[in-house]
PDB file of N, CA, C and O in Angstrom:
ATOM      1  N   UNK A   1       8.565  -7.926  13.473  1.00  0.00           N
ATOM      2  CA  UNK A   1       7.456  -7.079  13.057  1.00  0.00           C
ATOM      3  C   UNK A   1       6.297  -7.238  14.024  1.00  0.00           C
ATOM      4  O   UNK A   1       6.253  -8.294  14.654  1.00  0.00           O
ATOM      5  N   UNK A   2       5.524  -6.492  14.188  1.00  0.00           N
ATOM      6  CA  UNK A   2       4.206  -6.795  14.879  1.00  0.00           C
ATOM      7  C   UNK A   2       3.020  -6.238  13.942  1.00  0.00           C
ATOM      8  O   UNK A   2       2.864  -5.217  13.272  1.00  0.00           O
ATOM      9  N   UNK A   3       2.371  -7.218  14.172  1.00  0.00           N
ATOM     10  CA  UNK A   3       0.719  -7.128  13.489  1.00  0.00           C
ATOM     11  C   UNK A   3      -0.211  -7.017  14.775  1.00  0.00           C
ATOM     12  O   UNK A   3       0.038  -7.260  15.955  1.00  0.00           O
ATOM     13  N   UNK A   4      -1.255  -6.614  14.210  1.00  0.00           N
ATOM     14  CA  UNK A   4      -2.591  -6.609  14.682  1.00  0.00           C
ATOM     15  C   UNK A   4      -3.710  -7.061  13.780  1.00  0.00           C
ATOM     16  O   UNK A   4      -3.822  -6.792  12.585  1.00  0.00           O
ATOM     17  N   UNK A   5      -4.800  -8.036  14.776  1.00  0.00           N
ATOM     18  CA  UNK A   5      -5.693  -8.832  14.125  1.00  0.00           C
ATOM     19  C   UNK A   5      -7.045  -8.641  15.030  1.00  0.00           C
ATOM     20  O   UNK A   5      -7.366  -8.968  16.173  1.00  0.00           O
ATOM     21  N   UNK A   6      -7.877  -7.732  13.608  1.00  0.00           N
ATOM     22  CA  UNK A   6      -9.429  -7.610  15.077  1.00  0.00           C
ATOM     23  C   UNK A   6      -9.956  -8.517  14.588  1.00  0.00           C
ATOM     24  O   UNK A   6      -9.903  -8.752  13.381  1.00  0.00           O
ATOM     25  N   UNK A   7     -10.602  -9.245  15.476  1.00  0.00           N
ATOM     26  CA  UNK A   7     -11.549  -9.764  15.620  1.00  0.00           C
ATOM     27  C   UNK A   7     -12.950  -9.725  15.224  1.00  0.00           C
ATOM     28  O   UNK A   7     -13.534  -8.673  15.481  1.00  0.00           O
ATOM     29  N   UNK A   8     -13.870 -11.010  14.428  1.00  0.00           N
ATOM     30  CA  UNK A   8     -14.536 -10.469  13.839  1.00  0.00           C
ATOM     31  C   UNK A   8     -15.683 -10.778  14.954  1.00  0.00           C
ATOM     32  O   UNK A   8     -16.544 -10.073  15.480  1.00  0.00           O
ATOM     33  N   UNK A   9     -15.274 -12.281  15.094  1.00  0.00           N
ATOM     34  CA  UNK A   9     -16.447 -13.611  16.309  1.00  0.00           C
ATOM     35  C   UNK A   9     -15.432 -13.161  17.890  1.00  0.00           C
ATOM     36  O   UNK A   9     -14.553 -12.302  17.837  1.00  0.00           O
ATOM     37  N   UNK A  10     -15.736 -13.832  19.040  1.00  0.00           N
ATOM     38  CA  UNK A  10     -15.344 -13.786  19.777  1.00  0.00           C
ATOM     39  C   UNK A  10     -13.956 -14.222  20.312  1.00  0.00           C
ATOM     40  O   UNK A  10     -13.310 -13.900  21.309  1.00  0.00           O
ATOM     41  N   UNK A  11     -13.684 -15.275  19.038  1.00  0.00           N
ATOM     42  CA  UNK A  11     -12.109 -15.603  19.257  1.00  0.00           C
ATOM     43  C   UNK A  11     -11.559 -15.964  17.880  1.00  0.00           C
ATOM     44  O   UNK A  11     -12.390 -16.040  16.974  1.00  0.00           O
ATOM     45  N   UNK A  12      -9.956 -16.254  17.521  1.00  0.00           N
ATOM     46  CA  UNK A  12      -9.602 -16.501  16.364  1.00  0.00           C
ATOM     47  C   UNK A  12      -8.971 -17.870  16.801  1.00  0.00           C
ATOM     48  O   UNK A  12      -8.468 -17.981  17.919  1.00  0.00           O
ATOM     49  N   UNK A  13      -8.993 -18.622  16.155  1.00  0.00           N
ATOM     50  CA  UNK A  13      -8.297 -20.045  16.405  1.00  0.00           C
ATOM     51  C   UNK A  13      -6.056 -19.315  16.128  1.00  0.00           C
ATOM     52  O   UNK A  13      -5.712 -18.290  15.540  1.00  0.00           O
ATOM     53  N   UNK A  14      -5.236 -20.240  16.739  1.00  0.00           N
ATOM     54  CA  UNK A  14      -3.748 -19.774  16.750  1.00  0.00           C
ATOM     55  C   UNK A  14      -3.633 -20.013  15.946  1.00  0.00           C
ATOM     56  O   UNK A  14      -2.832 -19.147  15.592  1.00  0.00           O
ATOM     57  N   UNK A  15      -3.876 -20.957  14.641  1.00  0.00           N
ATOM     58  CA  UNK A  15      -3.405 -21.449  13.333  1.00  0.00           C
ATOM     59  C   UNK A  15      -3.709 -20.118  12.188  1.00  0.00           C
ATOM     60  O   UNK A  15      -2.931 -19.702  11.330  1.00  0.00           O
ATOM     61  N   UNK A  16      -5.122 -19.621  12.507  1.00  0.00           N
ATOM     62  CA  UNK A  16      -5.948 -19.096  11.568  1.00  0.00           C
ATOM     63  C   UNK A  16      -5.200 -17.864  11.978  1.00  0.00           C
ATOM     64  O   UNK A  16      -4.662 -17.366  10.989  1.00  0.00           O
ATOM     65  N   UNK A  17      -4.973 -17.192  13.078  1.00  0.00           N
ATOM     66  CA  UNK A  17      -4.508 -15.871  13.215  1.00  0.00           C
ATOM     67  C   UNK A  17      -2.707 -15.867  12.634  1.00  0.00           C
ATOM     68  O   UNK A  17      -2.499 -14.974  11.812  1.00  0.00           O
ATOM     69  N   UNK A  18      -1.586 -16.661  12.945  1.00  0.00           N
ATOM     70  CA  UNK A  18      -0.626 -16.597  12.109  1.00  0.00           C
ATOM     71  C   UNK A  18      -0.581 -16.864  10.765  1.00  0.00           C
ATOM     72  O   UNK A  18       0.368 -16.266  10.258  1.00  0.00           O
ATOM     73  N   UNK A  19      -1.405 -17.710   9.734  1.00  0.00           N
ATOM     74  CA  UNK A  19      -2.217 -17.183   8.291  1.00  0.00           C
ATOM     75  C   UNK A  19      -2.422 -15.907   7.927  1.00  0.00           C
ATOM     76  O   UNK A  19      -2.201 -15.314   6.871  1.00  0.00           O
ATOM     77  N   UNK A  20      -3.117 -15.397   9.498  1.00  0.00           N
ATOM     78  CA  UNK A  20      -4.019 -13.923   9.176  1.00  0.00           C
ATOM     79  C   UNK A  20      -2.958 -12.880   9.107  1.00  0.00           C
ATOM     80  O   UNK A  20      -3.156 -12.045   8.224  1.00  0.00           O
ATOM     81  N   UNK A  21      -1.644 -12.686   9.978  1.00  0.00           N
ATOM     82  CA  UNK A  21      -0.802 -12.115  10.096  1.00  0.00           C
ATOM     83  C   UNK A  21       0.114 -11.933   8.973  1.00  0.00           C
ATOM     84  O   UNK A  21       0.711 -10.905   8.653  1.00  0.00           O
ATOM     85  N   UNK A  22       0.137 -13.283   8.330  1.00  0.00           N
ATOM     86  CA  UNK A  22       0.821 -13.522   7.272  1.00  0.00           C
ATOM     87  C   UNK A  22       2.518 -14.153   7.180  1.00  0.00           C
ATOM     88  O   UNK A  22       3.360 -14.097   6.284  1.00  0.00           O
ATOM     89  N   UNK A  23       2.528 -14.841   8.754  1.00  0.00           N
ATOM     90  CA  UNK A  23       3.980 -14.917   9.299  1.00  0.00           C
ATOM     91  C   UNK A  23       4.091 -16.544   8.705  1.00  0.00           C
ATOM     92  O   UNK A  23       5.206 -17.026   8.503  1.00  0.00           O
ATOM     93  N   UNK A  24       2.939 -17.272   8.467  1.00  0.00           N
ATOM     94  CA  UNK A  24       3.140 -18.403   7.887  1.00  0.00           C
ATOM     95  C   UNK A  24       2.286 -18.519   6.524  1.00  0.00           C
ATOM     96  O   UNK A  24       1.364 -17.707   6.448  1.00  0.00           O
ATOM     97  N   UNK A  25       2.424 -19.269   5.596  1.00  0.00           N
ATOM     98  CA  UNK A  25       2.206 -19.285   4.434  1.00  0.00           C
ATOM     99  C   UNK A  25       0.458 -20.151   4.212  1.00  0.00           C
ATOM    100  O   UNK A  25      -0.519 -19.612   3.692  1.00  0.00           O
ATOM    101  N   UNK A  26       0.511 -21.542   4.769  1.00  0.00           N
ATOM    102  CA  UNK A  26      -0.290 -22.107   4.989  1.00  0.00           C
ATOM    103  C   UNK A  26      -0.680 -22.962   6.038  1.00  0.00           C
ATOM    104  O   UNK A  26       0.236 -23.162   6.836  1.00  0.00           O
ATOM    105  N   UNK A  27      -1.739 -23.532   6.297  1.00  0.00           N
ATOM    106  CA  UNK A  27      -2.148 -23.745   7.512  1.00  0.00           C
ATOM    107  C   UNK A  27      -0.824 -25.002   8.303  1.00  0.00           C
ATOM    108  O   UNK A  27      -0.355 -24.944   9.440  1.00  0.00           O
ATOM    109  N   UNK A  28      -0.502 -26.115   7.119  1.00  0.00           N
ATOM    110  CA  UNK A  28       0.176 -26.809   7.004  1.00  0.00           C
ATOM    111  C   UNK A  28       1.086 -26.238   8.200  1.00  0.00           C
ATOM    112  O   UNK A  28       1.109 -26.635   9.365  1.00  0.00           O
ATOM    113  N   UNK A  29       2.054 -24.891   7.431  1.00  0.00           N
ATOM    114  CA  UNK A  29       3.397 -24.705   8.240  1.00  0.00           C
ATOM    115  C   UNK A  29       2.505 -24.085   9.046  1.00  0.00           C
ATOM    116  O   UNK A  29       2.211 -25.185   9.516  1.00  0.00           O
ATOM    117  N   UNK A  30       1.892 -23.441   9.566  1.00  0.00           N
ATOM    118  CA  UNK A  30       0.763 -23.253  11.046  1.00  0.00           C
ATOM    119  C   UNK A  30       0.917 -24.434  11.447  1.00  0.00           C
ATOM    120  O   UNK A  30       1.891 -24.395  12.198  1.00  0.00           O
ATOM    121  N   UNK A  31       0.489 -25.571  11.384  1.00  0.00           N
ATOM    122  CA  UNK A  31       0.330 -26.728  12.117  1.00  0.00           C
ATOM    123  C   UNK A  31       1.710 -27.030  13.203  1.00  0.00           C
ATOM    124  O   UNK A  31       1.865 -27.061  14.424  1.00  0.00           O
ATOM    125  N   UNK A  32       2.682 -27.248  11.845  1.00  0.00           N
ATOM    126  CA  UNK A  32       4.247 -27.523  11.918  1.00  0.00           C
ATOM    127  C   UNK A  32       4.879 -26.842  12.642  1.00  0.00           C
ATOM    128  O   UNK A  32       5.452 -27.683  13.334  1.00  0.00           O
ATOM    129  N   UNK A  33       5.411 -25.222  13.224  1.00  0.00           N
ATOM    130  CA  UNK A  33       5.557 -24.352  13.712  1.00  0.00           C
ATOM    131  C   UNK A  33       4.969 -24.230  15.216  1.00  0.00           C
ATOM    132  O   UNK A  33       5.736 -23.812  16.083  1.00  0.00           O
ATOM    133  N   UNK A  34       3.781 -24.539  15.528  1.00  0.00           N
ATOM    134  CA  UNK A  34       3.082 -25.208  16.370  1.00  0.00           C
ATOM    135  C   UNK A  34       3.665 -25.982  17.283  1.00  0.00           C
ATOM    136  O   UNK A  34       4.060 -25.671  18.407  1.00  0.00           O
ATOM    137  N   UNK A  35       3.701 -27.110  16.680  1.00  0.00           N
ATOM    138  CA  UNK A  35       3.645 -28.554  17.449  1.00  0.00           C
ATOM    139  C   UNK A  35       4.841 -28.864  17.494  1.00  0.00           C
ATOM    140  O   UNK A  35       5.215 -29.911  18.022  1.00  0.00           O
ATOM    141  N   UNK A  36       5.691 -27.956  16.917  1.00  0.00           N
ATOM    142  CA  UNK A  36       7.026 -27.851  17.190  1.00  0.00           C
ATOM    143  C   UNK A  36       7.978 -26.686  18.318  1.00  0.00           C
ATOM    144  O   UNK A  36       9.182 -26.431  18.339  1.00  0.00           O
ATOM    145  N   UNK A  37       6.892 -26.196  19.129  1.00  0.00           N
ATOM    146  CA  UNK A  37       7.268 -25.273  20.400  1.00  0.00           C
ATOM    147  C   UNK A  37       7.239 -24.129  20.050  1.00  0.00           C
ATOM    148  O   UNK A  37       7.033 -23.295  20.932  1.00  0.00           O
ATOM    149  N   UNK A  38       7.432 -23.661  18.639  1.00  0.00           N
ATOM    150  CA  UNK A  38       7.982 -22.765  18.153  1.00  0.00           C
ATOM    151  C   UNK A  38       7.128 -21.146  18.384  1.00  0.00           C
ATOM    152  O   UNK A  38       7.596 -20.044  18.101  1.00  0.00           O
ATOM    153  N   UNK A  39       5.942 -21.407  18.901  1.00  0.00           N
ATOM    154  CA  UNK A  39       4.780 -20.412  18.697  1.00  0.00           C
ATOM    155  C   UNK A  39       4.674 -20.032  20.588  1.00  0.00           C
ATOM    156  O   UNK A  39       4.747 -21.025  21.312  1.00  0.00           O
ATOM    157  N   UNK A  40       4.546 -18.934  21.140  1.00  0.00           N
ATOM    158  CA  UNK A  40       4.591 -18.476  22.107  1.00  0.00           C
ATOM    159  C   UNK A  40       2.937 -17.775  22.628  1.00  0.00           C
ATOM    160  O   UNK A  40       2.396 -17.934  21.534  1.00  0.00           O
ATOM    161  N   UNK A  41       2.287 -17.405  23.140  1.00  0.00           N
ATOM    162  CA  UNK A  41       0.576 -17.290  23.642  1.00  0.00           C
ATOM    163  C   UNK A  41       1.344 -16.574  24.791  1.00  0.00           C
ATOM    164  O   UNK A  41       2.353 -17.062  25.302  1.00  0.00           O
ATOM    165  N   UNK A  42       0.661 -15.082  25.258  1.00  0.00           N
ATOM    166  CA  UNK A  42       1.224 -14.508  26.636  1.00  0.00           C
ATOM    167  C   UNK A  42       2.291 -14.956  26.944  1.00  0.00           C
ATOM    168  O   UNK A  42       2.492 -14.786  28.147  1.00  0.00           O
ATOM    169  N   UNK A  43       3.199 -15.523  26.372  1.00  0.00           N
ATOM    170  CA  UNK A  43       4.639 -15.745  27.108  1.00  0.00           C
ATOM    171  C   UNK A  43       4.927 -17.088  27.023  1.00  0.00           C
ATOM    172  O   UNK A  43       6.131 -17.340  27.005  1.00  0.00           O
ATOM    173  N   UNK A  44       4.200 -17.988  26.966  1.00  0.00           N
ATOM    174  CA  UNK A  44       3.746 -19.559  27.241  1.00  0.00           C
ATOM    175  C   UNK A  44       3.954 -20.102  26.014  1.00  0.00           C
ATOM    176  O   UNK A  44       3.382 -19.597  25.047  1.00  0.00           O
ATOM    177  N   UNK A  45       4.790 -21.196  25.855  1.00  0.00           N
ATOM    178  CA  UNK A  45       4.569 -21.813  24.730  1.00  0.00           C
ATOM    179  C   UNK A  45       3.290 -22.813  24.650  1.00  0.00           C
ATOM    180  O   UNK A  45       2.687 -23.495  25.479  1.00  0.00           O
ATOM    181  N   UNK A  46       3.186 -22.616  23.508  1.00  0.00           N
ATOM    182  CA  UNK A  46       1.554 -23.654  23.046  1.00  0.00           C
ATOM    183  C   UNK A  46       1.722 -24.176  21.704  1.00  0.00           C
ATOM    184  O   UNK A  46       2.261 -23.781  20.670  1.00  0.00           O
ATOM    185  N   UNK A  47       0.982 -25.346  22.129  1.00  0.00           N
ATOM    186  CA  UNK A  47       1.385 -26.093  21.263  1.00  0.00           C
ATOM    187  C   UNK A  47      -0.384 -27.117  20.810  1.00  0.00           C
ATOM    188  O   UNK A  47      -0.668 -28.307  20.678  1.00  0.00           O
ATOM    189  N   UNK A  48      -1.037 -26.000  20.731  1.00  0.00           N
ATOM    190  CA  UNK A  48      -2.076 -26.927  20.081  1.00  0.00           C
ATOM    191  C   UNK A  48      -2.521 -25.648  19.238  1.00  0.00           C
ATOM    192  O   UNK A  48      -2.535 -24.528  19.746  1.00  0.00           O
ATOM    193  N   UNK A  49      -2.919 -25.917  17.778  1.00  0.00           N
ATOM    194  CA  UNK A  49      -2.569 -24.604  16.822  1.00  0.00           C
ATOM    195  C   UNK A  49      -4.799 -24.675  16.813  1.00  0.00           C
ATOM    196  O   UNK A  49      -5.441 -23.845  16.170  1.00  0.00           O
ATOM    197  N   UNK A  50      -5.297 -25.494  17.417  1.00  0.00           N
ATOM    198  CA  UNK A  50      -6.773 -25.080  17.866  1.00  0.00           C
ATOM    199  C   UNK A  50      -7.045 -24.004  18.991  1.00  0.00           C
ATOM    200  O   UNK A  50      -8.133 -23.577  19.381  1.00  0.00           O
ATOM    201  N   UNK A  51      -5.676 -23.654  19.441  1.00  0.00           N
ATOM    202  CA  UNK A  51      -6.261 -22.570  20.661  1.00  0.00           C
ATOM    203  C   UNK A  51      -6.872 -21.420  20.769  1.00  0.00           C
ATOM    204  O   UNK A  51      -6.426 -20.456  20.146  1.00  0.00           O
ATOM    205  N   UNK A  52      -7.868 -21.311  21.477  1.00  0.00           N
ATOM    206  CA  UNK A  52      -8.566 -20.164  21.268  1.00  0.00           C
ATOM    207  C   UNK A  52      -7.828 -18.832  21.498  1.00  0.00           C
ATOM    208  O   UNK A  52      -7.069 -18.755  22.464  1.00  0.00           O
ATOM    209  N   UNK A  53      -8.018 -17.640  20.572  1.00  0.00           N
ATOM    210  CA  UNK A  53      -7.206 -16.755  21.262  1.00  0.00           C
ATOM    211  C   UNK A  53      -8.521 -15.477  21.598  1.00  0.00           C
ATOM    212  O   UNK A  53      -9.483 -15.525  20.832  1.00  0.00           O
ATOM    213  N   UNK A  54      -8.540 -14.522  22.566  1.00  0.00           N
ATOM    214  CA  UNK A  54      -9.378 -13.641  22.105  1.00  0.00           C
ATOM    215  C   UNK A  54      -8.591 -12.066  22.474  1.00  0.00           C
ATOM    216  O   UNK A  54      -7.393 -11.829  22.627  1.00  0.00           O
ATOM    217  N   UNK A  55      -9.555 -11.319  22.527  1.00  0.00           N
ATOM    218  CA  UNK A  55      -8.759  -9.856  22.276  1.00  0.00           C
ATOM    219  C   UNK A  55      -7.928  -9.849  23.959  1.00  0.00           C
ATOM    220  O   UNK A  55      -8.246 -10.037  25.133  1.00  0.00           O
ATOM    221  N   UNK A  56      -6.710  -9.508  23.158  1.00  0.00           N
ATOM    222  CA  UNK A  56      -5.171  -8.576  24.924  1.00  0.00           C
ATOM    223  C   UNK A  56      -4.741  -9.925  24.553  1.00  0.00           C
ATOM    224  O   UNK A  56      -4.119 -10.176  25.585  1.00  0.00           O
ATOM    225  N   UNK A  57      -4.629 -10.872  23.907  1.00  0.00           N
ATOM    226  CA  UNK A  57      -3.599 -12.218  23.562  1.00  0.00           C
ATOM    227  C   UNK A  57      -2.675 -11.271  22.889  1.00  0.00           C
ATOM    228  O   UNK A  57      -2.886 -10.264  22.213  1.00  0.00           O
ATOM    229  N   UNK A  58      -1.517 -11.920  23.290  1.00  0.00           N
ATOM    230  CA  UNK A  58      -0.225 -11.522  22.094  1.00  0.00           C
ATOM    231  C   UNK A  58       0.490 -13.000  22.022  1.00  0.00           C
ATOM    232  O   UNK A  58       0.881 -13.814  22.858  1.00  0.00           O
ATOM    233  N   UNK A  59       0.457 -12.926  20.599  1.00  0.00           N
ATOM    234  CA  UNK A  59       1.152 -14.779  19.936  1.00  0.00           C
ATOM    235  C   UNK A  59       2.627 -14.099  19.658  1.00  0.00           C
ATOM    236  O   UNK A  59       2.627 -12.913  19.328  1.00  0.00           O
ATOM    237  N   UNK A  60       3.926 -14.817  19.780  1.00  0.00           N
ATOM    238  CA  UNK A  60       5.251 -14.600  19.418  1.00  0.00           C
ATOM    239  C   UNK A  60       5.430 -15.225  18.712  1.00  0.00           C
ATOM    240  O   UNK A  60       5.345 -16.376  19.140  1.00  0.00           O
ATOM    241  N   UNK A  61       5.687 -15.172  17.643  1.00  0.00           N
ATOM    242  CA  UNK A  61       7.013 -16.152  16.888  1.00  0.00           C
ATOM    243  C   UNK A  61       7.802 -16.148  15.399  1.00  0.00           C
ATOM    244  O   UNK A  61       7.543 -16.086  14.197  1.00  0.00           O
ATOM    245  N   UNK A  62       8.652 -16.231  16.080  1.00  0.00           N
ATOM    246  CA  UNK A  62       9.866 -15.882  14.510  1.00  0.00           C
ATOM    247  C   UNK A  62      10.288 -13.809  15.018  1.00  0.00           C
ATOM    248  O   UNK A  62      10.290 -12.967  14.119  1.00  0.00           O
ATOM    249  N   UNK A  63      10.441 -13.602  15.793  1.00  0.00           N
ATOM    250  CA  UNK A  63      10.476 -12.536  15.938  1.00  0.00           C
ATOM    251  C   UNK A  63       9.247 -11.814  15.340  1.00  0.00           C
ATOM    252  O   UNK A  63       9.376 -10.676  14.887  1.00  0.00           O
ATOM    253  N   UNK A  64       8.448 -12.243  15.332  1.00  0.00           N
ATOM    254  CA  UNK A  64       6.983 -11.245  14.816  1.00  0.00           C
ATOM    255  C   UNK A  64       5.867 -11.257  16.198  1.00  0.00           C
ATOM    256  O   UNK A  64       5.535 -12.247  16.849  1.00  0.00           O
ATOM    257  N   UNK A  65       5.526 -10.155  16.352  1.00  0.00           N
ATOM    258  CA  UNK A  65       4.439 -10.154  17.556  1.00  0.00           C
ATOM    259  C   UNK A  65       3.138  -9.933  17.062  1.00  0.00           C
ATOM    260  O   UNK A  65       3.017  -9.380  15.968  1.00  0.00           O
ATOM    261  N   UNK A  66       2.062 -10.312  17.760  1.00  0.00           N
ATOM    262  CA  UNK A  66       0.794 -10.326  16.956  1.00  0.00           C
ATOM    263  C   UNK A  66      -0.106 -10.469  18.199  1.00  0.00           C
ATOM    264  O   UNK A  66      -0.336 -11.455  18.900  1.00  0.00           O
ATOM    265  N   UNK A  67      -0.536  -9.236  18.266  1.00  0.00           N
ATOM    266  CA  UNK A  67      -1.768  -8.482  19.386  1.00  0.00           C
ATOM    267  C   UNK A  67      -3.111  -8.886  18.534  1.00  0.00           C
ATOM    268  O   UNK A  67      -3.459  -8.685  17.370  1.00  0.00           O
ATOM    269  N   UNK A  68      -3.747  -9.598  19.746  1.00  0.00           N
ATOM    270  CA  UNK A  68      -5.249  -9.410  19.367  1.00  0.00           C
ATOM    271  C   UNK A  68      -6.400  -8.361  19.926  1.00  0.00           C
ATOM    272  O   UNK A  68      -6.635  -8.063  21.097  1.00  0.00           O
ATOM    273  N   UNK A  69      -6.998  -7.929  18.799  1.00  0.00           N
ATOM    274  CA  UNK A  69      -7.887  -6.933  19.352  1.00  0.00           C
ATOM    275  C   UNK A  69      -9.408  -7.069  19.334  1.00  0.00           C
ATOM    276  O   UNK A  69      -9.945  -7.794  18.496  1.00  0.00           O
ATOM    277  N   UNK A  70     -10.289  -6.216  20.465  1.00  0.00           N
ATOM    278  CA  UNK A  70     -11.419  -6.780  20.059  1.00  0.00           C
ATOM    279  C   UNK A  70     -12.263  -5.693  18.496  1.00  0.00           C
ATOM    280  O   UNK A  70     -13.319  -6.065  17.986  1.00  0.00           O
TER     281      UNK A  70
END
């Protein structure tokens, strides 16, 4: 699936925007999902669920795509 998430401040933290998407339940499995490779940033895996994202980011994971906008 792909979502889209505007922006309200200048960036969304990676934890708070897959919450926002709704691809994880709570921050918890955000954390977990994370720090477990599992989460993709422009192509790149990342693995710190504090990362800043801001608008033209696209996060991957679980087969769900999630564009940020400003």
């Amino acid at each position: 699936m792909e979502y889209s998430i505007k922006l309200r401040d200048e960036y969304i933290k990676l934890g708070q925007a897959l919450k926002a998407a709704g691809v994880v339940s709570t921050g918890v499995d955000a954390k977990f999902v994370i720090q477990d490779g599992l989460v993709k940033v422009n192509g790149n895996i990342e693995t710190q669920r504090g990362k800043k994202l801001i608008a033209n980011d696209v996060v991957e994971f679980d087969g769900n795509v999630i564009k940020i906008e400003a």
